[in-house]
N, C-alpha and C positions, 0 to 999 in steps of 0.2 A: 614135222611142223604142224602146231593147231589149224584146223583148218578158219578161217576166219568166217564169223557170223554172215547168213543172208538178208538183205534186208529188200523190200520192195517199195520202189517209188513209183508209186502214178502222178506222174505231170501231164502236163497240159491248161489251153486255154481256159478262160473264164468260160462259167455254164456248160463247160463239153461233156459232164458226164464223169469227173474224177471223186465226187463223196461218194456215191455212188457205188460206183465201182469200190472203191476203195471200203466201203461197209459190208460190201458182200463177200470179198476180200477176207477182211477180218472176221466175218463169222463160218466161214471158210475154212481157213487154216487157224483160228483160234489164234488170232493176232490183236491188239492194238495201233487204233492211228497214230500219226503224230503229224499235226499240223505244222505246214510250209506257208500259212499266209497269213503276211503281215499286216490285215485289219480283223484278222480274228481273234488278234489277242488284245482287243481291247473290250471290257467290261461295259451292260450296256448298250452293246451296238450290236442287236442281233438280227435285223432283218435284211437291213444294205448291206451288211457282211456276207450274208449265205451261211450262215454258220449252221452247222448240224442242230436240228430239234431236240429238246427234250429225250425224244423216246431214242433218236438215233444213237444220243450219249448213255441213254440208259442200255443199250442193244449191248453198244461194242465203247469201252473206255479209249475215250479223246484227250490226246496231251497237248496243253502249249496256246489253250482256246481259253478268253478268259483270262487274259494273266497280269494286264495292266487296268487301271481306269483311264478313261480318252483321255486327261490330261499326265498319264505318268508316262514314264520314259523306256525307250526299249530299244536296244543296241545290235547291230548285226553280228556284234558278238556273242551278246546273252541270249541271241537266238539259236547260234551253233552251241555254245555250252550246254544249255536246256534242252538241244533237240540229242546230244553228243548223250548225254545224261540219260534220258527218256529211253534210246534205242537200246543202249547197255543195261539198263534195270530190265526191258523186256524181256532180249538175251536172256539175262541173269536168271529169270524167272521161266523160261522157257517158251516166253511166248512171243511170235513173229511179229517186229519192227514192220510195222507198213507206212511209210512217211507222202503225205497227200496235199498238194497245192499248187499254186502256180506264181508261186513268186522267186522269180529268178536268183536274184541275190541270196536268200535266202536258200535255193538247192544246191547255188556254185560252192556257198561255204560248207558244204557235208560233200559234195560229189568232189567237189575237187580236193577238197581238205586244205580249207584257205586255214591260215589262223588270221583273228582281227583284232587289229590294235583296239587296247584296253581302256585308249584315253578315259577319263571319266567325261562325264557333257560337261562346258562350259555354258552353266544356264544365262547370264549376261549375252555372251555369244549369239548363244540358242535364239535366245529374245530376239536379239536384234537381226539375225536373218530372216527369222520366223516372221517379222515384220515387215522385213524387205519382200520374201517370195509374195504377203498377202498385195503390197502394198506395189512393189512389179512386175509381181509375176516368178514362177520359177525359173522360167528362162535365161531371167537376165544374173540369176545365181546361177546357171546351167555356165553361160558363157563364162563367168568370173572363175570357175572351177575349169573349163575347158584353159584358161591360159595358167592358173595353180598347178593344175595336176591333166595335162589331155589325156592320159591313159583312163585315170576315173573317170574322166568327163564322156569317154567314149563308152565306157558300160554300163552308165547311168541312162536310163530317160530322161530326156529336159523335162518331163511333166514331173515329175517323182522327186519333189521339194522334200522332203524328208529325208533322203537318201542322197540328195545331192547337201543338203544342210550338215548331214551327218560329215562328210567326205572332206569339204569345208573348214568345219571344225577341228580336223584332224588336222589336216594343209595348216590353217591358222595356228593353231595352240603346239603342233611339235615344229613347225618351219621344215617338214618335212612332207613328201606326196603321197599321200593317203595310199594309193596301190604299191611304192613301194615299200610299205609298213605291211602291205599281203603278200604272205609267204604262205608255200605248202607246204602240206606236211603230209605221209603215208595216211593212206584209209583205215580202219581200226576192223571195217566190214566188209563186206564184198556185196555193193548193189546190183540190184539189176532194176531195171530205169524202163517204163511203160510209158510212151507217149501218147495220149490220146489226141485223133486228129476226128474233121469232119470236114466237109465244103464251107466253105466261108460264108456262103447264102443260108446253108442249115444252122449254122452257128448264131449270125447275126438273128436269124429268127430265132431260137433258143434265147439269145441276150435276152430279147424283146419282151419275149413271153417272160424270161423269170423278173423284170422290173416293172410288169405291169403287175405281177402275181405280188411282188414286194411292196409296191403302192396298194393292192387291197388288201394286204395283211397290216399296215399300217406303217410304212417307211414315213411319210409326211411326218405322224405324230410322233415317231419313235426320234425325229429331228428336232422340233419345236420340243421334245420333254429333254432330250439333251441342251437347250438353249435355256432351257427355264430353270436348270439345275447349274448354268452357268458357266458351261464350258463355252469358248468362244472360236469363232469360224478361224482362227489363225493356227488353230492346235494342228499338228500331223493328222489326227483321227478325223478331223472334218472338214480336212481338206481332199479327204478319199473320194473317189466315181461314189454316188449313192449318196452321198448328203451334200458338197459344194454347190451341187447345182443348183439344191433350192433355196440360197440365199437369195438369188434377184427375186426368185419367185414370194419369198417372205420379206423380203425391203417391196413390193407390191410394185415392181421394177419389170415383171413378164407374167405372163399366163402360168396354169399349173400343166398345163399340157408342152409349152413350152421346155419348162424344165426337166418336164418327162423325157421329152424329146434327147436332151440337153445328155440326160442319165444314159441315157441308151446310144448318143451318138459317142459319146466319152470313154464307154463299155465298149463300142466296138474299135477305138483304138487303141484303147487298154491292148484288147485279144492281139491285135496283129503285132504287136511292141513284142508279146512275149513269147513269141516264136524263133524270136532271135536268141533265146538263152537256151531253149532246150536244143538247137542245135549244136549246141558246144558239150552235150552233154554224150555218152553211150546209150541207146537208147534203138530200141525196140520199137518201131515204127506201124501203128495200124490207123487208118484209114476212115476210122468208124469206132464210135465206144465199144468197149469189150463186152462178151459174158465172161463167167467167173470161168467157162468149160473152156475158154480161148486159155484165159489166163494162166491156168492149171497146166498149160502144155508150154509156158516159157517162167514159170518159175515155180524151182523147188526150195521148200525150204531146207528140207535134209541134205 
């Protein structure tokens, strides 16, 4: 029997140290990324995102960054098909799949081999949640999908309107419950799965530092040039930790320090939310970012 492809996943929290890792990775073993997180595919939004530099993309080629503008659409299934896609051309080409981010939903459907319903969006639909979350809050779509569907309601975050809108939609338009429309299916790969941990007080200080470092590279303006070109705070893309928060600050509603604050208290309950997926994962446990000499001793690609 073929033996099935290796593929490497570094997850982990926001700020832990996973592009990183994951760049030295790839010039390493003569690998390509392939993005796991879902505000880096949008066009546009490069500094709240974190999204690798210029020269990091020129280093080591990055898949799946870049792939909508803030206001197009993108499905948790064209993100399995695109990432399904992406690992098999590396494959194909000889060169090592390294898949790097921390967004849960997005890992479950490749590690576990969900398939996901194909619906197309119902943009009317769309609209009019999209309006409810700005205009309630996600929550109170969190609880309307916990009595639809409580199995997706329980793998969603209540903050995570886009992913609870999506689930929604599905509930709504098939009369059917979004998880059980997720079925698995066999791995096509064989991962091995790197979780990057740290202490929660080094971490939170890390958030800190990279969103002050993201306000003096210019998050404020990279926000007002996205408003002036007309996208609006209801979209998914800006409703993401890194720009929601400075709507009060730009309705002249709070301080900018405020909304600093706002960025950074938001980022750290991002991080602890997503500790709960990579538990469900196979996963190689270290305590502290890696070096590449750690990494070289739990996975081979041959």
């Amino acid at each position: 029997m073929q033996q099935k492809p290796r593929v490497l996943f570094i997850v982990g929290q926001t700020a832990v140290g996973k592009s990183a890792l994951a760049l030295a990775a790839a010039q390493h073993y003569g690998g390509e990324i392939i993005s796991a997180d879902s505000r880096q595919i949008y066009r546009q939004m490069d500094i709240g995102t974190a999204k690798p530099t210029r020269l990091e993309r020129e280093l080591v080629p990055h898949h799946l960054i870049d792939v909508v503008e803030p206001d197009g659409k993108y499905s948790l299934s064209m993100f399995r098909n695109d990432a399904l896609r992406a690992i098999h051309d590396c494959v194909g080409r000889g060169i090592v799949p390294i898949v790097a981010g921390g967004t849960g939903q997005y890992l479950a459907a490749l590690l576990e081999g969900w398939t996901v319903p194909e619906l197309p969006p119902n943009d009317a639909l769309r609209a009019e949640l999209e309006e409810a979350a700005v205009r309630d809050g996600a929550a109170v779509l969190h609880a309307r999908l916990a009595v639809l569907d409580p199995v997706a309601a329980a793998s969603i975050l209540a903050t995570n309107a886009r992913r609870i809108i999506r689930a929604l939609e599905v509930c709504i338009g098939t009369g059917e419950r979004f998880s059980a429309l997720q079925k698995k299916e066999p791995l096509t790969f064989a991962p091995t799965v790197v979780w990057l941990q740290m202490p929660t007080e080094a971490l939170y200080a890390r958030i800190d530092a990279r969103v002050d470092t993201m306000l003096n590279n210019g998050l404020l303006a990279e926000v007002e040039v996205l408003l002036a070109a007309g996208y609006r705070w209801g979209l998914p893309a800006l409703s993401g930790i890194g720009y929601h928060e400075f709507k009060p600050y730009l309705a002249q509603e709070c301080t900018l320090a405020d909304a600093v604050q706002r960025v950074k208290f938001d980022t750290h309950a991002f991080a602890r939310g997503q500790s709960n997926w990579f538990r469900r994962f196979n996963t190689i446990i270290h305590t502290k970012p890696m070096q590449i000499e750690q990494l070289s001793s739990v996975f081979h690609p041959d």
